[in-house]
DSSP file (Angstrom, degrees, kcal/mol; ACC not computed):
  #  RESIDUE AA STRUCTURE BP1 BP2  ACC     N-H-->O    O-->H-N    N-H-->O    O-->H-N    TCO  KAPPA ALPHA  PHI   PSI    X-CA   Y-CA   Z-CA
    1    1 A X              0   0    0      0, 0.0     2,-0.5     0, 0.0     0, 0.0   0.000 360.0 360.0 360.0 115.1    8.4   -2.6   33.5
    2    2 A X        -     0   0    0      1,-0.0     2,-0.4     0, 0.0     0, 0.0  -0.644 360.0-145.2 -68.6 109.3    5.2   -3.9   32.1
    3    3 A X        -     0   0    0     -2,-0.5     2,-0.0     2,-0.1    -1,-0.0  -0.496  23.3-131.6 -69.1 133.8    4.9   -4.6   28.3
    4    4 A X     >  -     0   0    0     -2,-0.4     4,-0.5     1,-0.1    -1,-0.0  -0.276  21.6-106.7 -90.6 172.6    1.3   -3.8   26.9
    5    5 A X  H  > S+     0   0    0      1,-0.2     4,-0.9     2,-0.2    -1,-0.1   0.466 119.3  50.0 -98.7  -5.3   -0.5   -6.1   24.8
    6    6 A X  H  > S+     0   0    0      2,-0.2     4,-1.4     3,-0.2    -1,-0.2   0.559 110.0  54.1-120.3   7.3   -0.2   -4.4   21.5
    7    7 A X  H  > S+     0   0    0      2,-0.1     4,-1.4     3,-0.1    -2,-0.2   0.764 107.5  55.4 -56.0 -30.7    3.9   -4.2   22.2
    8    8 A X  H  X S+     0   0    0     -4,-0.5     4,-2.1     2,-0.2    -2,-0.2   0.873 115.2  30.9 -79.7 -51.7    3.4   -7.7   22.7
    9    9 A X  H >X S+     0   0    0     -4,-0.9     3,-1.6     2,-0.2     4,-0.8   0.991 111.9  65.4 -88.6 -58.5    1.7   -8.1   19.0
   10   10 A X  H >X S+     0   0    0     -4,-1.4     3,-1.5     1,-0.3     4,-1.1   0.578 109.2  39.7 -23.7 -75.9    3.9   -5.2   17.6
   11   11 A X  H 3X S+     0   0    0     -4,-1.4     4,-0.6     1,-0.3    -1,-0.3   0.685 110.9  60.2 -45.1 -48.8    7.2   -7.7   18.3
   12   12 A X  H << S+     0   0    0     -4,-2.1    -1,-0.3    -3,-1.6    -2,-0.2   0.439 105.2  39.9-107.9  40.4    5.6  -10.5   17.3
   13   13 A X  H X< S+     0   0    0     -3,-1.5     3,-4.3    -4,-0.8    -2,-0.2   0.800  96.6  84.0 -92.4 -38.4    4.7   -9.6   13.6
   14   14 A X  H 3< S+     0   0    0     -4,-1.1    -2,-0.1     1,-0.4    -3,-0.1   0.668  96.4  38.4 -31.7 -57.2    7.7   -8.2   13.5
   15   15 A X  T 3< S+     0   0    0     -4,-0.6    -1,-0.4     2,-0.0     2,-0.1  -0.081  98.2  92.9 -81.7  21.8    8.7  -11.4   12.8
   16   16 A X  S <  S-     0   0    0     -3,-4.3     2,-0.2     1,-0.1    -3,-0.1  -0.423  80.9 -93.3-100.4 172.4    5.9  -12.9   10.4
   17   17 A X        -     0   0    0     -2,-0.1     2,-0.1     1,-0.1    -1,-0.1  -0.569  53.4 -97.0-102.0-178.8    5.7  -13.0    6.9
   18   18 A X        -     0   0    0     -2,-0.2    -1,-0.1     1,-0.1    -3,-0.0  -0.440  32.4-146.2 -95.8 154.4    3.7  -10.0    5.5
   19   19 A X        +     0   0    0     -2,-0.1     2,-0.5    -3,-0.1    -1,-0.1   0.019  62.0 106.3-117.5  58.3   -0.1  -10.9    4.8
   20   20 A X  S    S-     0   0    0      0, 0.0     2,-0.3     0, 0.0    -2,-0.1  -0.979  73.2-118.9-124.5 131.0   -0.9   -9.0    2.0
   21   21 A X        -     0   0    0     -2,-0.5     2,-0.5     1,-0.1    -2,-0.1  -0.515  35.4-104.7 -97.2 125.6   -1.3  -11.1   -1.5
   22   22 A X        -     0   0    0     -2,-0.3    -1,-0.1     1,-0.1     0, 0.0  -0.467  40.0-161.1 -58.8 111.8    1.1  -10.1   -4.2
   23   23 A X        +     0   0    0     -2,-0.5     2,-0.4     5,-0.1    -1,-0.1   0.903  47.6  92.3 -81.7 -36.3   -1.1   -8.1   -6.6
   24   24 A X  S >  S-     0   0    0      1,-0.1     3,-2.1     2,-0.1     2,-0.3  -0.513  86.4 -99.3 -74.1 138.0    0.4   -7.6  -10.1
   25   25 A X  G >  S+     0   0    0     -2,-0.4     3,-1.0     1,-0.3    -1,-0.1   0.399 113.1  62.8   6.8 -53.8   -0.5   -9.9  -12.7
   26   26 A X  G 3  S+     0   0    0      1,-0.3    -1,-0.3    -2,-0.3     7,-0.1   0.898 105.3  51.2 -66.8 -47.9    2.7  -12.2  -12.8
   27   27 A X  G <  S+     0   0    0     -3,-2.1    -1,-0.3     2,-0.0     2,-0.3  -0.159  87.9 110.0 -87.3  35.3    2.0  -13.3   -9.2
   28   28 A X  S <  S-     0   0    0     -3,-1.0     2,-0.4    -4,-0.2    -5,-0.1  -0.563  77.8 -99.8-101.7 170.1   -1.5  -14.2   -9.8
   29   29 A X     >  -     0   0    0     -2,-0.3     4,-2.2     1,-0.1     3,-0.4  -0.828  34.5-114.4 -97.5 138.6   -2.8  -17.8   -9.7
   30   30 A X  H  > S+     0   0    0     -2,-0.4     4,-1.3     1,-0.3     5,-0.1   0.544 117.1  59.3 -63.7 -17.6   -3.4  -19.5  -13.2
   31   31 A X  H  > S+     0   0    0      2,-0.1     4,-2.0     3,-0.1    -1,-0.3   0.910 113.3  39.1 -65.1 -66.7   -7.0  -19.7  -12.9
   32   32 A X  H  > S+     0   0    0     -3,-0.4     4,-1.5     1,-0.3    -2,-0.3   0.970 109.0  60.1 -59.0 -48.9   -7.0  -15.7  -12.5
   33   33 A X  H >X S+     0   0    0     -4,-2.2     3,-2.0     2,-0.2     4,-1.6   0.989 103.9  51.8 -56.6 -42.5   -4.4  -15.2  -15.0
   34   34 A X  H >X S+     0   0    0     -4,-1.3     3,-5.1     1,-0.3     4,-2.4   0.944 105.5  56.3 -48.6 -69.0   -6.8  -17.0  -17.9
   35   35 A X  H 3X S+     0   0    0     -4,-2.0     4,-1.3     1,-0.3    -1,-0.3   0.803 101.5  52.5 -20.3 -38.7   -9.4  -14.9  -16.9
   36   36 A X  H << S+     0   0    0     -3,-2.0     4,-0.4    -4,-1.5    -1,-0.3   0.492 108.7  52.7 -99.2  -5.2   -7.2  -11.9  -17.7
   37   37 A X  H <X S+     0   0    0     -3,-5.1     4,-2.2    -4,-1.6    -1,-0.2   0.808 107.1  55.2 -98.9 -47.4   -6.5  -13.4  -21.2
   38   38 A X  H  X>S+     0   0    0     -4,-2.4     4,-2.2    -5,-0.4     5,-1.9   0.757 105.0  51.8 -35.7 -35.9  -10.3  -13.7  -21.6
   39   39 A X  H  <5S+     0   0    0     -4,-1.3     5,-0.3    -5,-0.5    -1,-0.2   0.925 107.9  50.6 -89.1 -43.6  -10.5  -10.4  -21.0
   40   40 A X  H  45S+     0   0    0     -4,-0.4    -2,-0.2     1,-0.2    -1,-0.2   0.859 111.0  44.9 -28.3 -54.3   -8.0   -9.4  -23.5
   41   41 A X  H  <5S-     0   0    0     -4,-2.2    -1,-0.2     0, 0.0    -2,-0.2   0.761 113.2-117.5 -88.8 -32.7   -9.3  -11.2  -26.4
   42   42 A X  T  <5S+     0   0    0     -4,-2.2    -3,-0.2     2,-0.2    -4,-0.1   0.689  84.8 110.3 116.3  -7.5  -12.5  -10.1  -25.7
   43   43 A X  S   <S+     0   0    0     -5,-1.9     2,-0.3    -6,-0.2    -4,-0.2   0.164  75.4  55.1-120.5   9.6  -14.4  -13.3  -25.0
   44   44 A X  S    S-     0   0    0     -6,-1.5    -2,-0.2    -5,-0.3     2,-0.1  -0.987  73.8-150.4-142.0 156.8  -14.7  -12.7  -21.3
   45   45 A X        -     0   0    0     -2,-0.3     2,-0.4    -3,-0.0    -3,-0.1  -0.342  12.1-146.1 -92.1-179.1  -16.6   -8.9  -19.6
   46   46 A X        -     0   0    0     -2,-0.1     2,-0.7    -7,-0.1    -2,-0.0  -0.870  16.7-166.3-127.5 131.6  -15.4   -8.0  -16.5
   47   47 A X        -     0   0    0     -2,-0.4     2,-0.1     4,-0.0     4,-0.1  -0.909  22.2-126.7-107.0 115.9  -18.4   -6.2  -14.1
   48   48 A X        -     0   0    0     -2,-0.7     4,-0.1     1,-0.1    -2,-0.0  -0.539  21.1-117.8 -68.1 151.6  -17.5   -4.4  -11.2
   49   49 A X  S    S+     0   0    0      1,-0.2     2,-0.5    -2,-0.1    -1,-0.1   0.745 100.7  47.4 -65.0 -31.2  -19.4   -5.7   -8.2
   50   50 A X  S    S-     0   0    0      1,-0.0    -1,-0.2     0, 0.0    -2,-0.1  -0.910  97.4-101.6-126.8 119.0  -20.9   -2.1   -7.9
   51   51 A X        -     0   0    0     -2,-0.5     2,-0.2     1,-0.1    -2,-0.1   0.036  46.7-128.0  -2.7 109.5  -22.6    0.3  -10.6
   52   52 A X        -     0   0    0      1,-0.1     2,-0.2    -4,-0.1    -1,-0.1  -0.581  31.1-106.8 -98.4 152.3  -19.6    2.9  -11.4
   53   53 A X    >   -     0   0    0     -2,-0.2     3,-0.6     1,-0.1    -1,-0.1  -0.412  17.4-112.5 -82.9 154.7  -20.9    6.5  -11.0
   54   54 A X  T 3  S+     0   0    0      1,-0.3     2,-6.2    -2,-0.2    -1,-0.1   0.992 118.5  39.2 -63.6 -73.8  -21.6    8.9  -13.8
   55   55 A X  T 3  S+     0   0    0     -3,-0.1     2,-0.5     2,-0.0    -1,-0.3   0.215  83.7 146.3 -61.9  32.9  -18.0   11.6  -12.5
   56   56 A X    <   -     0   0    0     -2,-6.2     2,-0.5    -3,-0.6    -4,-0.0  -0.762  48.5-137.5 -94.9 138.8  -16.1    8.4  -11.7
   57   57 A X        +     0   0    0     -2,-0.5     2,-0.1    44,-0.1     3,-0.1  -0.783  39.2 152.9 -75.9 101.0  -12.3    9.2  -12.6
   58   58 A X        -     0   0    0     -2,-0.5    62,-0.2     1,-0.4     3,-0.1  -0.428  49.3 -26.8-107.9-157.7  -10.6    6.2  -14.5
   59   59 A X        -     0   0    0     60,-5.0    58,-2.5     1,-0.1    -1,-0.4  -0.019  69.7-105.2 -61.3 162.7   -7.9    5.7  -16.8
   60   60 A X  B     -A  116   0A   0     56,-0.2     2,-0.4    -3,-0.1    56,-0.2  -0.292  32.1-160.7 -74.9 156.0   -7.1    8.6  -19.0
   61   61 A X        -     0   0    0     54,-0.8     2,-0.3    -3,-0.1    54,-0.1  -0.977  13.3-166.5-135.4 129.5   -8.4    7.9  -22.9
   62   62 A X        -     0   0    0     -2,-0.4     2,-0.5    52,-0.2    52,-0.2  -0.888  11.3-165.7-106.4 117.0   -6.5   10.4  -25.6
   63   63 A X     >  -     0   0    0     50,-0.6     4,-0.7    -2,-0.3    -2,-0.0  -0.788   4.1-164.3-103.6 111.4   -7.5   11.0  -29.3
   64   64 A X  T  4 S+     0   0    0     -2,-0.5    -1,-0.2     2,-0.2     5,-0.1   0.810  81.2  61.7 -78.3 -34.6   -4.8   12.7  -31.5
   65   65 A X  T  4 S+     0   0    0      1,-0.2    -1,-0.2     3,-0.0    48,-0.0   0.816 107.1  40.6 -66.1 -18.7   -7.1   13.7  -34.2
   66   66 A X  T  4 S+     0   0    0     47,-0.1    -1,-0.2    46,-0.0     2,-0.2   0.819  97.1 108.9 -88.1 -37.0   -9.1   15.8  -32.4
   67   67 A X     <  -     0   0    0     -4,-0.7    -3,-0.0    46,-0.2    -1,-0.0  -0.178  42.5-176.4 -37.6  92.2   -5.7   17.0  -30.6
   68   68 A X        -     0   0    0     -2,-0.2    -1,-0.1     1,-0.0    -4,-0.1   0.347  35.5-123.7-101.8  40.6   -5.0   20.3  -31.7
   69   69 A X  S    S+     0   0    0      1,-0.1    -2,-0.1    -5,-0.1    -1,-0.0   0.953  70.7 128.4  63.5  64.9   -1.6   20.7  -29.8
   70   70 A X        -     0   0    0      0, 0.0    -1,-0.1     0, 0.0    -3,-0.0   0.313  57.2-149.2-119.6   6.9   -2.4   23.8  -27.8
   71   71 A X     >  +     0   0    0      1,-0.1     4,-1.8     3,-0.1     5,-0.1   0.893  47.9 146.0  40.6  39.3   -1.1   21.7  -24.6
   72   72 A X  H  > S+     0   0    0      2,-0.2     4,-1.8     3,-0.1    -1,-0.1   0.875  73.1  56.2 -72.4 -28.1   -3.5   23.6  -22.3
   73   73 A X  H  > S+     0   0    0      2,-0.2     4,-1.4     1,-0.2     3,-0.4   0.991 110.0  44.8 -55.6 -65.5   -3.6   19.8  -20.3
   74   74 A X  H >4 S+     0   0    0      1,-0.2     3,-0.6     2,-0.2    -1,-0.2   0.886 111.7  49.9 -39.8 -52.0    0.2   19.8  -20.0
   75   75 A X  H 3< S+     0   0    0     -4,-1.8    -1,-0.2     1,-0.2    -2,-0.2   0.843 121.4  36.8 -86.9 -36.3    0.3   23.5  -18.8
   76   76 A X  H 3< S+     0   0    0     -4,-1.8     2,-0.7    -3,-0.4    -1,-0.2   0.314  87.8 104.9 -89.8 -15.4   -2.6   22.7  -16.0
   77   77 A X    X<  -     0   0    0     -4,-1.4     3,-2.6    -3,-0.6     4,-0.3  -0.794  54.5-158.3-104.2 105.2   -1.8   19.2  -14.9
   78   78 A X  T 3  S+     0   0    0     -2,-0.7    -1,-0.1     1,-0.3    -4,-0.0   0.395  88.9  49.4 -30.6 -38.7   -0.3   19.2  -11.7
   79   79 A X  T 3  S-     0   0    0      0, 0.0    -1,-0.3     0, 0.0    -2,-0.1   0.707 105.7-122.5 -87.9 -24.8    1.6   15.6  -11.7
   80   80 A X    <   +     0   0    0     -3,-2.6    15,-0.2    -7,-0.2    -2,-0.1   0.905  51.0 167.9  73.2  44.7    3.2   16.7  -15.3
   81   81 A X        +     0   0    0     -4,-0.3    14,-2.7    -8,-0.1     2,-0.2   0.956  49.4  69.4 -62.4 -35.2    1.5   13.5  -16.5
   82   82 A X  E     -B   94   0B   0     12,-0.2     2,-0.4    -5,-0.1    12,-0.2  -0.447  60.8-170.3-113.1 147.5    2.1   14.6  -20.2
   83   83 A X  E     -B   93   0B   0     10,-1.5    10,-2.6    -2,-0.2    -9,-0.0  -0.991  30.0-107.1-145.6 124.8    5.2   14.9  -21.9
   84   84 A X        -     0   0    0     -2,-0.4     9,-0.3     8,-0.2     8,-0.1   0.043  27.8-152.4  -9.0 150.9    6.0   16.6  -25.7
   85   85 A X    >   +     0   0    0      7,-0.1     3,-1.3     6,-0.1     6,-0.5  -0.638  20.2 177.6-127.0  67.3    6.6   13.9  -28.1
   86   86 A X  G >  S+     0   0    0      1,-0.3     3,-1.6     3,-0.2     4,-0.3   0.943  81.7  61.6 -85.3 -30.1    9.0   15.5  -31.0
   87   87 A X  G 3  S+     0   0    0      1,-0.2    -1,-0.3     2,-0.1     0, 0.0   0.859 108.9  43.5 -31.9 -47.2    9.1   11.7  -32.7
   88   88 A X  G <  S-     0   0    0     -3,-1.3     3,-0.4     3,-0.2    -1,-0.2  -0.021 132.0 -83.3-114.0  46.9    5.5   12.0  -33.2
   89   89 A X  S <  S-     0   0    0     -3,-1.6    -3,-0.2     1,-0.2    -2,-0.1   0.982  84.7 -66.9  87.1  68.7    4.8   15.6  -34.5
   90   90 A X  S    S+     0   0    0     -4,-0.3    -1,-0.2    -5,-0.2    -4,-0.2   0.500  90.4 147.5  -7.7  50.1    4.8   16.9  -30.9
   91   91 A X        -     0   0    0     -6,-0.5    -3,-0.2    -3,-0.4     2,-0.2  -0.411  49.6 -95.9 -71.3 170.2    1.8   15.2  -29.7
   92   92 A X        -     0   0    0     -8,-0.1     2,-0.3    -2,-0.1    -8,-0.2  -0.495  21.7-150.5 -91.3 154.7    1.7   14.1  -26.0
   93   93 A X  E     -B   83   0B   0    -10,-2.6   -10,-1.5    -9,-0.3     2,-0.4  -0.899  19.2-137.8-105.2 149.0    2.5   10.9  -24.3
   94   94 A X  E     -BC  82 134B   0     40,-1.1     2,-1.3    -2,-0.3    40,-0.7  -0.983   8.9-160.8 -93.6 101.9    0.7   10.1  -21.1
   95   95 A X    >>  -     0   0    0    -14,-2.7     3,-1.5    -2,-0.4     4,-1.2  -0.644  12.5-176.0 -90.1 109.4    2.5    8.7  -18.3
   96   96 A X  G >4 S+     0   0    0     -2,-1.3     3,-0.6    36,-0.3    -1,-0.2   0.945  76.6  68.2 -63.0 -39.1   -0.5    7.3  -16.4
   97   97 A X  G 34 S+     0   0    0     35,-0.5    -1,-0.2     1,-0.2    -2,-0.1   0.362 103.9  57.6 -80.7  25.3    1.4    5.9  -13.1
   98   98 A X  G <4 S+     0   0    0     -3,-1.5    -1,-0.2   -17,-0.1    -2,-0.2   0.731  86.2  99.8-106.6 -54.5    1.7   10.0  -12.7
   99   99 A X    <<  -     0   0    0     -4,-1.2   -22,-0.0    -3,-0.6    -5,-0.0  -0.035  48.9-172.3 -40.6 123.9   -2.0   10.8  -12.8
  100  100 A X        -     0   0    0     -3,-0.0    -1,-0.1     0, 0.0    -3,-0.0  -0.119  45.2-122.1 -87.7  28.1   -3.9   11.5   -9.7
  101  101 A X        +     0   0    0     -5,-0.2   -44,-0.1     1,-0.1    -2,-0.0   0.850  66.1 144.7   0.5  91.6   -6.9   11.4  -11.6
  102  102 A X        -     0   0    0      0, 0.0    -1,-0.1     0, 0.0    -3,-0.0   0.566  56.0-138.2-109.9 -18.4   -7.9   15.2  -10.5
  103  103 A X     >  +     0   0    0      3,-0.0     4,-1.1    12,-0.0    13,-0.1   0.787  59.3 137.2  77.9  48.3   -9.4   15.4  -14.5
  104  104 A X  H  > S+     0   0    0      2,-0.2     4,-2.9     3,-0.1     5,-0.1   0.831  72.9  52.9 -59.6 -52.0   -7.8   19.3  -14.8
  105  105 A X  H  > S+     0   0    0      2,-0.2     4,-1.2     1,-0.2    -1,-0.1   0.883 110.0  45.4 -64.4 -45.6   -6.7   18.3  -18.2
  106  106 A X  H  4 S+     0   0    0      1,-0.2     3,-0.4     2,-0.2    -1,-0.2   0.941 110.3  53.3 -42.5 -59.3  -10.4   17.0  -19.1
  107  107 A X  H  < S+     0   0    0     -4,-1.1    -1,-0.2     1,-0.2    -2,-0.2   0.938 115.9  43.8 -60.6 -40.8  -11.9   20.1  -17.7
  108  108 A X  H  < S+     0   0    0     -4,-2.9     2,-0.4   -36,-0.1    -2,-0.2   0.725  75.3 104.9 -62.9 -23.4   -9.2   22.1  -20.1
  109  109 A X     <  -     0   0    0     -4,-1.2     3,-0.5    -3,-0.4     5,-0.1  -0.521  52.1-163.7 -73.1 113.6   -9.3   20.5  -23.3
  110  110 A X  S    S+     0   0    0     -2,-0.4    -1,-0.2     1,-0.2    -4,-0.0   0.898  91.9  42.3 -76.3 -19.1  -11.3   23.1  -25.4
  111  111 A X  S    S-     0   0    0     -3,-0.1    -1,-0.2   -45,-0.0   -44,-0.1   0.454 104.7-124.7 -91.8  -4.4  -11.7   19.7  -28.3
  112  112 A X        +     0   0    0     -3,-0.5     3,-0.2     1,-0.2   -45,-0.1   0.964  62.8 143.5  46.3  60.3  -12.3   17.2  -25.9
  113  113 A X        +     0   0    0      1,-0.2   -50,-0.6   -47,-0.1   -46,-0.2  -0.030  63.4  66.3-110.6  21.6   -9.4   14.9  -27.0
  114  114 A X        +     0   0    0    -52,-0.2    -1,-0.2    -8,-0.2    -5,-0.2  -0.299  64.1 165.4-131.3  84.1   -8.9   14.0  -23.7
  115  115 A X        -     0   0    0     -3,-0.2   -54,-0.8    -9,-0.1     2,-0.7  -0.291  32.5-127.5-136.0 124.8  -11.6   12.1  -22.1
  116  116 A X  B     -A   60   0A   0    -56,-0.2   -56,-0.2    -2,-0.1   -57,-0.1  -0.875  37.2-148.3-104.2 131.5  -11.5    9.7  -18.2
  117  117 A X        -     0   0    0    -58,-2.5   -59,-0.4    -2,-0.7   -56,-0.1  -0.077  23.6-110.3 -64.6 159.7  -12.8    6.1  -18.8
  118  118 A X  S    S+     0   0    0    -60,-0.1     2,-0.4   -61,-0.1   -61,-0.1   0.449  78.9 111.5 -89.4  13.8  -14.4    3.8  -16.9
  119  119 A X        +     0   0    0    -60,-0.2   -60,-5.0     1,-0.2    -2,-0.2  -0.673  35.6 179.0-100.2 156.0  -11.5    1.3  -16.5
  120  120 A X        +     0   0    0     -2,-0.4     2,-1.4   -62,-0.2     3,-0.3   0.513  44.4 104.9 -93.9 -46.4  -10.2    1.1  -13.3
  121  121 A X        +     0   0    0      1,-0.2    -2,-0.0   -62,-0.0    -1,-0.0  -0.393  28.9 131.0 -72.2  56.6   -7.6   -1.3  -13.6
  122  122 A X        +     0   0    0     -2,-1.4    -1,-0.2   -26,-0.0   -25,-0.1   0.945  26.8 128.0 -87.1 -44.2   -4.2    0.4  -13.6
  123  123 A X        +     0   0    0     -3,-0.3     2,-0.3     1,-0.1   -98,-0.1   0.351  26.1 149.2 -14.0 128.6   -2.0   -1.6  -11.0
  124  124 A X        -     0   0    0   -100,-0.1    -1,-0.1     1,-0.1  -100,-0.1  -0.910  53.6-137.9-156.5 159.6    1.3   -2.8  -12.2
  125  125 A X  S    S+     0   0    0     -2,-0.3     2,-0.4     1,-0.1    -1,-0.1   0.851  98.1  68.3 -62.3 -42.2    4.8   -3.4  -10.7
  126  126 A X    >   -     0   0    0     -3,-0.1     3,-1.8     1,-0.1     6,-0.1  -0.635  62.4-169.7 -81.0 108.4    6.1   -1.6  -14.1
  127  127 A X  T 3  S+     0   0    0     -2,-0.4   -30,-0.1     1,-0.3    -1,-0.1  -0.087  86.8  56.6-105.7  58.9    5.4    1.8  -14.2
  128  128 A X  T 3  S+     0   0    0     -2,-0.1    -1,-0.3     5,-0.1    12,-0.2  -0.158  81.5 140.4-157.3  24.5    6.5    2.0  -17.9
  129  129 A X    X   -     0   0    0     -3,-1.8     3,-3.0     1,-0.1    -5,-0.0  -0.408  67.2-115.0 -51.8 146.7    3.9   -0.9  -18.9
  130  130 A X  G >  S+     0   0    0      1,-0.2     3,-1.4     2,-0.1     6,-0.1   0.968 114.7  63.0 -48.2 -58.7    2.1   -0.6  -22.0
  131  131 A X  G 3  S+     0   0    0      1,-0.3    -1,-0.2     3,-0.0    -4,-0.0   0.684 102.6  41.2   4.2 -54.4   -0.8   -0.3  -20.1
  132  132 A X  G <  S+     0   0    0     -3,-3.0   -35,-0.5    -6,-0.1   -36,-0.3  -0.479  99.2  80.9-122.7  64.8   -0.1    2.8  -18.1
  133  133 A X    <   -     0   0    0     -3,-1.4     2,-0.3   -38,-0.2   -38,-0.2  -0.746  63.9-155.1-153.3 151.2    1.6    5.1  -21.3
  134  134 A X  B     +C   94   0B   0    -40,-0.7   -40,-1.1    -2,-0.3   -73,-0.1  -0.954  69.5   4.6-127.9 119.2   -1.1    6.7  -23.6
  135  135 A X  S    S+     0   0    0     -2,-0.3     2,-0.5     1,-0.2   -44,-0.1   0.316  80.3 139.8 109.3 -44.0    0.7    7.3  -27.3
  136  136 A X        -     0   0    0    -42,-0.2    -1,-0.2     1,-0.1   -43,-0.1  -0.552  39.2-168.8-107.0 150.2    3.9    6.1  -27.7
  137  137 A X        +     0   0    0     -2,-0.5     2,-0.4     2,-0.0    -1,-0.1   0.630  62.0  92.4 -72.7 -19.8    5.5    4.7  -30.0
  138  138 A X  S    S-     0   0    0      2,-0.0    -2,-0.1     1,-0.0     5,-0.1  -0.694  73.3-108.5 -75.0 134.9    8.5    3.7  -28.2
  139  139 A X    >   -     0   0    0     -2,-0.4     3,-0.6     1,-0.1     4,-0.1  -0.285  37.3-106.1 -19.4 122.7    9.4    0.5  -26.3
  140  140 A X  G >  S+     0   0    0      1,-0.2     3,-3.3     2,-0.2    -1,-0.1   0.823 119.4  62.5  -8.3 -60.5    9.6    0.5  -22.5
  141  141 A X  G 3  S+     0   0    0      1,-0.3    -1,-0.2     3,-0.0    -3,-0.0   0.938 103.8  45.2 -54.2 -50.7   13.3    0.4  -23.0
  142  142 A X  G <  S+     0   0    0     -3,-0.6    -1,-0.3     2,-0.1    -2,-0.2   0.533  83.0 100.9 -41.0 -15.2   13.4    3.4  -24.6
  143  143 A X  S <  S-     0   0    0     -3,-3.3     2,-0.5    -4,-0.1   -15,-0.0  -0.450  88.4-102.8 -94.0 173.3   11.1    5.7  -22.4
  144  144 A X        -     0   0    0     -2,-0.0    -1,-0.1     2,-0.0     2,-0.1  -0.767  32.3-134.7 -97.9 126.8   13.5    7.8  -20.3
  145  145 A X     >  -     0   0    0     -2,-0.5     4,-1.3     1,-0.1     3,-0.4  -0.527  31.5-107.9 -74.0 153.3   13.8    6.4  -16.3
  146  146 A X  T  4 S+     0   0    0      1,-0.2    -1,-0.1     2,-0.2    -2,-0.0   0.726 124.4  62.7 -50.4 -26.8   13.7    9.3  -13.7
  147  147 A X  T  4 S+     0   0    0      1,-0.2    -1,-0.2     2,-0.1    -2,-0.1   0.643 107.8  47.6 -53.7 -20.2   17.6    8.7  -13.2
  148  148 A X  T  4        0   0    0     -3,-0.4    -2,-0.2     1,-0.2    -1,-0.2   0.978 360.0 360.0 -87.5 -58.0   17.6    9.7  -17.0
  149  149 A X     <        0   0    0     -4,-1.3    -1,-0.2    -5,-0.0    -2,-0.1   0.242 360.0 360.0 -38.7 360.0   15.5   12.8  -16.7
């Protein structure tokens, strides 16, 4: 029986280490991490290589004063990004690493208190980073894990 040439590479990756570069922050190179402190504080821009388009779908942006709780986002968003709050007057929380940015909720919001950014930059290992919750007031430790749910 004759083995083909891409059995042949199939078998021997098998055994390789994977070649894909660790992405989230922690695993970064110290050069890259300054940068990402720069950017924090505000003393460094970041430009994406390429011009972002006028419809382009980023992170989710919410404004509770304009929020007048009639949770038409909630009733319309398909991942169930948005979650009741009763701690904070039942405003929403936003779980972002739920979002497919499809911008249903955008389209819905008769007050426009819910608005898609241009950033881009959601990637995390943690999907109960500050980062990727819009809103709350609780600790990571606190949010409820899906096991919980």
């Amino acid at each position: 029986m004759k083995v083909s040439k891409i059995m042949r590479k199939i078998f021997k990756q098998l055994f390789q280490k994977p070649f894909t570069n660790l992405f989230p922050a922690k695993y970064a190179p110290n050069s890259v991490l300054k940068l990402f402190e720069l950017l924090e504080e505000g003393e460094a821009e970041l430009n994406p290589p390429i011009e972002i388009p006028p419809d382009f779908r980023g992170k989710l942006s919410y404004d509770t004063d304009k929020c007048i709780k009639c949770y038409q986002c909630k009733k319309v968003c398909p991942a169930n990004v948005m979650e009741k709050d009763p701690d904070q007057d039942n405003y929403l929380v936003f779980y972002l690493s739920r979002c497919t940015s499809c911008s249903q909720c955008v389209d819905m919001c008769p007050v426009d208190a819910i608005e898609m950014t241009d950033d881009f930059l959601l990637a995390d290992a943690d999907k109960y980073n500050d980062n990727l919750i819009l809103n709350s007031k609780k600790s990571p430790g606190e949010l409820k894990t899906p096991e919980e749910e």
